[in-house]
C-alpha positions in Angstrom: 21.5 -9.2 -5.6 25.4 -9.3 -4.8 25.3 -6.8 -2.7 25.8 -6.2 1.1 24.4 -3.2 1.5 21.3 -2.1 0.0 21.6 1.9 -0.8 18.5 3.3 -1.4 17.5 6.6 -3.5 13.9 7.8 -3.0 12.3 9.8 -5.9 9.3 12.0 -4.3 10.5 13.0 -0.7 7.3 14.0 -0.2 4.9 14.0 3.2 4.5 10.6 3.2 8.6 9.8 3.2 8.8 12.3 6.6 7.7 9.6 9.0 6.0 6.8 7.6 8.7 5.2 6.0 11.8 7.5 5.3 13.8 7.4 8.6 13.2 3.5 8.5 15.6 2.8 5.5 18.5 4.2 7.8 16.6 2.0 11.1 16.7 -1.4 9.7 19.7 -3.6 9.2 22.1 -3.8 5.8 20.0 -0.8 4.9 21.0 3.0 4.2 19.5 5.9 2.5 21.9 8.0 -0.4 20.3 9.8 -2.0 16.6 11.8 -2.4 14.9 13.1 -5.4 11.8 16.0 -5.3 11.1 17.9 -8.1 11.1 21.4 -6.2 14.8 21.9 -5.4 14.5 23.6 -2.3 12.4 21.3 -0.9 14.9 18.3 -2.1 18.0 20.2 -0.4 15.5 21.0 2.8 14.7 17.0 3.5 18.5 15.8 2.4 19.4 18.6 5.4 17.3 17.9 7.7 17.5 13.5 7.2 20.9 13.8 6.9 21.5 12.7 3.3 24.0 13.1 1.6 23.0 13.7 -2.2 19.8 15.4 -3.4 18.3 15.8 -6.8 15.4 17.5 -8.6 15.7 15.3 -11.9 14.8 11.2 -11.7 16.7 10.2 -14.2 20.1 11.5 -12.1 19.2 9.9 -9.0 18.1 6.7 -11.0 21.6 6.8 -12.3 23.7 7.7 -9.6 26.1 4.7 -9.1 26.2 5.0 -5.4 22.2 3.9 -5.5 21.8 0.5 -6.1 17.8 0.6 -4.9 15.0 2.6 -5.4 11.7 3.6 -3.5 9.1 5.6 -5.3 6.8 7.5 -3.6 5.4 10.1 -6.0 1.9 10.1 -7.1 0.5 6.9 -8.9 0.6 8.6 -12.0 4.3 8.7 -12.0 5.0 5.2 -10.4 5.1 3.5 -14.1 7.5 5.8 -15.5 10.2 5.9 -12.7 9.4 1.8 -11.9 10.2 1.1 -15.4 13.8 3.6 -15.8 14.6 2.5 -12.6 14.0 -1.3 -13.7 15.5 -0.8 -17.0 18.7 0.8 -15.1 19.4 -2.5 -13.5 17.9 -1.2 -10.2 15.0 -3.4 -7.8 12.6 -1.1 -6.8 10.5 -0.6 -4.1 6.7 1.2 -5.0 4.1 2.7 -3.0 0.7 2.0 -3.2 -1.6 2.5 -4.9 1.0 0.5 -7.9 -0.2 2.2 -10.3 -3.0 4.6 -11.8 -4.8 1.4 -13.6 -3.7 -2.6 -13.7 -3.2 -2.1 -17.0 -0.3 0.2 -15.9 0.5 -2.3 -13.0 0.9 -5.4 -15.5 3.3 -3.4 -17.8 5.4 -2.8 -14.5 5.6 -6.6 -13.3 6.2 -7.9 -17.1 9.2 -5.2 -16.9 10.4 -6.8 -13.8 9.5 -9.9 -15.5 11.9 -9.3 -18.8 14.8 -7.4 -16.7 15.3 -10.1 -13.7 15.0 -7.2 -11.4 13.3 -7.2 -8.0 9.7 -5.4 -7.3 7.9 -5.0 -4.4 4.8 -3.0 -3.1 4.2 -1.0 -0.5 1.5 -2.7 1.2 3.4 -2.6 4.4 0.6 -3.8 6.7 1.4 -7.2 5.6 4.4 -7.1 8.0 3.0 -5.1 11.0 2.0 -6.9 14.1 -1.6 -6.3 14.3 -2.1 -7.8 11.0 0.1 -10.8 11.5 -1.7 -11.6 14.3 -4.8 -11.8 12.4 -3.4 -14.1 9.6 -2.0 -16.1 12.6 -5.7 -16.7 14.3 -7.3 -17.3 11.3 -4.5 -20.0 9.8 -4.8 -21.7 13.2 -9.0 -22.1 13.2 -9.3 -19.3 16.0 -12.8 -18.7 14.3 -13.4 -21.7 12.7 -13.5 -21.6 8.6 -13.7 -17.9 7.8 -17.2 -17.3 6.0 -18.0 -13.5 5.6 -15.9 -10.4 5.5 -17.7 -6.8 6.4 -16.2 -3.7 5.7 -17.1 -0.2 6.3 -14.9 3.2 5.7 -16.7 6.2 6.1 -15.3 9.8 7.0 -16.6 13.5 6.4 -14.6 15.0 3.2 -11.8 16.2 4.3 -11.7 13.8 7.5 -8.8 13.0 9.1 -8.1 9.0 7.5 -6.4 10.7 4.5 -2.6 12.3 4.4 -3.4 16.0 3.8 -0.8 17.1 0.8 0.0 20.8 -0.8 -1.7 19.9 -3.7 -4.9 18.1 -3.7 -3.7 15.0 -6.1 -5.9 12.2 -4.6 -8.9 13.7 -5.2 -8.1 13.8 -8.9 -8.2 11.0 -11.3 -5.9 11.7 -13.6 -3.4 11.5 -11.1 -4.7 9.5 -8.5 -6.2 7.1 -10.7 -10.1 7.5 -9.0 -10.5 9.4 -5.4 -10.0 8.4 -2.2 -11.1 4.5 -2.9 -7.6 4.4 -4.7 -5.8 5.8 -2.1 -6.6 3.6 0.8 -8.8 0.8 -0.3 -5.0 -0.7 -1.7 -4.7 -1.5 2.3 -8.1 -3.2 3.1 -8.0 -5.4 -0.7 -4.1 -6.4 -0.1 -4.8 -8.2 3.2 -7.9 -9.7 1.7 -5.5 -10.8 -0.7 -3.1 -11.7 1.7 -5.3 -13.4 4.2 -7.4 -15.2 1.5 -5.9 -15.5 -1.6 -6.4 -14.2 -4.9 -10.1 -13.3 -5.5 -12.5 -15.6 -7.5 -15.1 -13.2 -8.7 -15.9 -9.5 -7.6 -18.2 -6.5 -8.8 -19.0 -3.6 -7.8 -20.1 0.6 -8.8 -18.9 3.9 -7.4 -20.8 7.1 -8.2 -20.1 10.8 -7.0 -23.0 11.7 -4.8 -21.8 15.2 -3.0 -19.6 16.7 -6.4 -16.9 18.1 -4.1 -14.0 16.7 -6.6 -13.9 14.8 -10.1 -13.5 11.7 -8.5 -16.4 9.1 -7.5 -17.0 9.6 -3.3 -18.8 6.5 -2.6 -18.3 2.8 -3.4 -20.4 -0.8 -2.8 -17.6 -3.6 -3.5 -18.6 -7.3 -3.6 -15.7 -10.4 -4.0 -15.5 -14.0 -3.3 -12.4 -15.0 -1.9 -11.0 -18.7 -2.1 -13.3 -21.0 0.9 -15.1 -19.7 -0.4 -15.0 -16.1 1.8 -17.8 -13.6 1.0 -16.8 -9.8 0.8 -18.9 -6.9 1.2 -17.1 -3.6 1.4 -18.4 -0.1 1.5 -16.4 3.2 1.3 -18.4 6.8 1.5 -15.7 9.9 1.8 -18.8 12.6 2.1 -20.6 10.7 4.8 -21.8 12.6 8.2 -20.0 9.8 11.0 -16.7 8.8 10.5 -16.5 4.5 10.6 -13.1 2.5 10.1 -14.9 -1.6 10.9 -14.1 -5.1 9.3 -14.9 -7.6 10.9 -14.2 -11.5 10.0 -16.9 -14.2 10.5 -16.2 -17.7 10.9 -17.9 -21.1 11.6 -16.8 -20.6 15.2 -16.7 -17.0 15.9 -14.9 -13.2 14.8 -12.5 -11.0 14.3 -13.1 -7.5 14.4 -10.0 -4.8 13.7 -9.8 -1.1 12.1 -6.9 -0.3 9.5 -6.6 2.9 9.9 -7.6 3.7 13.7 -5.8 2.5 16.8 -8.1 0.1 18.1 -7.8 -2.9 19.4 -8.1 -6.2 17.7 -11.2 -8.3 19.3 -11.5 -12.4 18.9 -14.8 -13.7 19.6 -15.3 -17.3 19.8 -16.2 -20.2 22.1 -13.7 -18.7 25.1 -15.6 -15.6 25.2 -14.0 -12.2 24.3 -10.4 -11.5 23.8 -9.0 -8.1 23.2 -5.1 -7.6 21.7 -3.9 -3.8 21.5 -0.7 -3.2 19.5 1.3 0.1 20.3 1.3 2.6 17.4 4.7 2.2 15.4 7.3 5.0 15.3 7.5 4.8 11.3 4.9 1.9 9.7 6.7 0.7 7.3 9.4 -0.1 8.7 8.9 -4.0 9.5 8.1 -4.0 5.5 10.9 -2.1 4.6 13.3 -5.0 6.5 11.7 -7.7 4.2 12.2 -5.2 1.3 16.1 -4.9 2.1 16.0 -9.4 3.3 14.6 -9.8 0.0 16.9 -7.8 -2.2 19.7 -9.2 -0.5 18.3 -12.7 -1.4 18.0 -13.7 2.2 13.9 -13.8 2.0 10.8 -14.0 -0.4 9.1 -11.1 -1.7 6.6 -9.7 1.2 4.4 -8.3 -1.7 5.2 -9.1 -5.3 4.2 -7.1 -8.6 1.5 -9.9 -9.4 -0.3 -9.3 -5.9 0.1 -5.3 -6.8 -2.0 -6.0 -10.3 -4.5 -8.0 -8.5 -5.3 -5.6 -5.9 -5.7 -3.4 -8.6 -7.6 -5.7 -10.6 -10.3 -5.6 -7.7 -10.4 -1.8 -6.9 -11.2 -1.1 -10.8 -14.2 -3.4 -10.5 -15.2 -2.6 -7.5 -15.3 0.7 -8.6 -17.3 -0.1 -11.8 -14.3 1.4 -13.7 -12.6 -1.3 -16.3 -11.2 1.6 -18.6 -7.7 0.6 -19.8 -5.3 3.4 -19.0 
């Protein structure tokens, strides 16, 4: 991209831009935020004001075409990511989308062949990639800290209505048609993407989902099984009407184990031959951040992608079967 500067445009300024990742575009080097996009145009105006932007709009398609933005981040519900991915694409624009990529991998592979045909740039938002805790973990397992890596566990359970999920106006990831399936959609995308990114690309997985309190439309409880490259077993479950809340995974290896949460602030415990080591990482300000700085490197063409279109559809690729959904979309 022949560009010094990348100047971003965000379409859906929602909760999730206030901390998370918003204030970061205007933290990290080469990097500046132009523009804002919310439907509701109050609300637009009301986050330009109060982030200090100077352009707000309540129609995509004007933001996607304003010539002062030459990047985009969508952070919308997934149903909407495909549509604005692809104008924004198709207006000569990299873009930057948040996770889950998509409503289905069907939807996800129609974005990366986009990408594909245009030449443009696309990366997704599975920003724990570049955050400390977790590069500490690829580090100890890349350098035999556990031996050969054998067996993943996973458990994430919470009450409904527990505190692990971002609590929006309307209640959009609790229903399908937007979400794409519940609460596995919304933060199973984490877990699988550093599977992914730990292990490689998944050999064979299964899986079922089924609704077992009827609180929302969407399946509340999932059993996910994959075999990663190593071969690494996987066994993952997710229950979003359980009594105890439960954020564990836990690596085992020839020679020991990690143990870490994703969405807790615990601390990351190495068990092997030289006893017990504990590593605590302080919270970060905005978490996305040290993603959003290999967003802006890699549009720039100064680094790789830190999470390419192909990974996106493969994460997705494994939530669908885990959750015993392989409906195209």
């Amino acid at each position: 991209m022949s560009q010094t500067m990348i100047r971003w445009g965000i379409i859906g300024c929602g909760d999730v831009t206030e901390v998370k990742s918003g204030p970061a575009f205007n933290k990290v080097p080469d990097s500046k935020l132009v523009a804002v996009m919310r439907r509701n145009a109050d609300k637009a105006a009301d986050y330009a004001r109060r982030h200090g932007v100077d352009r707000w709009y309540s129609d995509a398609a004007r933001l996607i075409n304003d010539p002062e933005v030459n990047a985009v981040y969508i952070a919308t519900p997934p149903l909407q990511h495909e549509e604005y991915t692809v104008a924004a694409l198709r207006a000569g624009k990299p873009v930057y989308v948040e996770k889950p990529m998509a409503v289905s991998a069907a939807a996800a592979a129609r974005m990366a062949q986009v990408a594909k045909e245009t030449g443009l740039k696309l990366s997704v938002a599975h920003y724990r990639r570049a955050q400390p805790l977790y590069l500490k973990i690829k580090s100890l397992i890349a350098e035999g800290a556990i031996g050969v890596p054998r067996l993943v566990q996973l458990q994430c359970l919470q009450p409904h209505q527990g505190n692990l999920v971002a609590h929006t106006e309307e209640p959009w990831r609790y229903n399908p048609a937007i979400s794409g399936g519940g609460l596995l959609h919304d933060l199973a995308p984490h877990q699988l993407d550093l599977m992914l990114h730990f292990f490689g690309a998944h050999e064979v997985a299964s899986g079922y989902s089924f609704n077992g309190a009827n609180l929302y439309p969407a399946a509340d409880t999932t059993i996910g099984q994959a075999v990663f490259p190593g071969p690494v077993a996987f066994a993952g479950s997710w229950c979003f009407s359980a009594g105890q809340k439960r954020d564990e995974c836990e690596i085992f290896g020839t020679e020991g184990s990690i143990k870490f949460s994703f969405f807790t602030h615990q601390p990351l415990v190495l068990n092997s031959g030289g006893g017990e080591q504990q590593f605590l990482f302080n919270p970060l300000p905005h978490v996305q951040q040290p993603m959003i700085q290999k967003v802006v490197d890699y549009f720039l063409d100064t680094s790789e992608n830190p999470c390419s279109a192909e990974d996106g559809v493969t994460v997705m690729q494994m939530i669908e079967v885990m959750a015993g959904d392989k409906a195209v979309k």
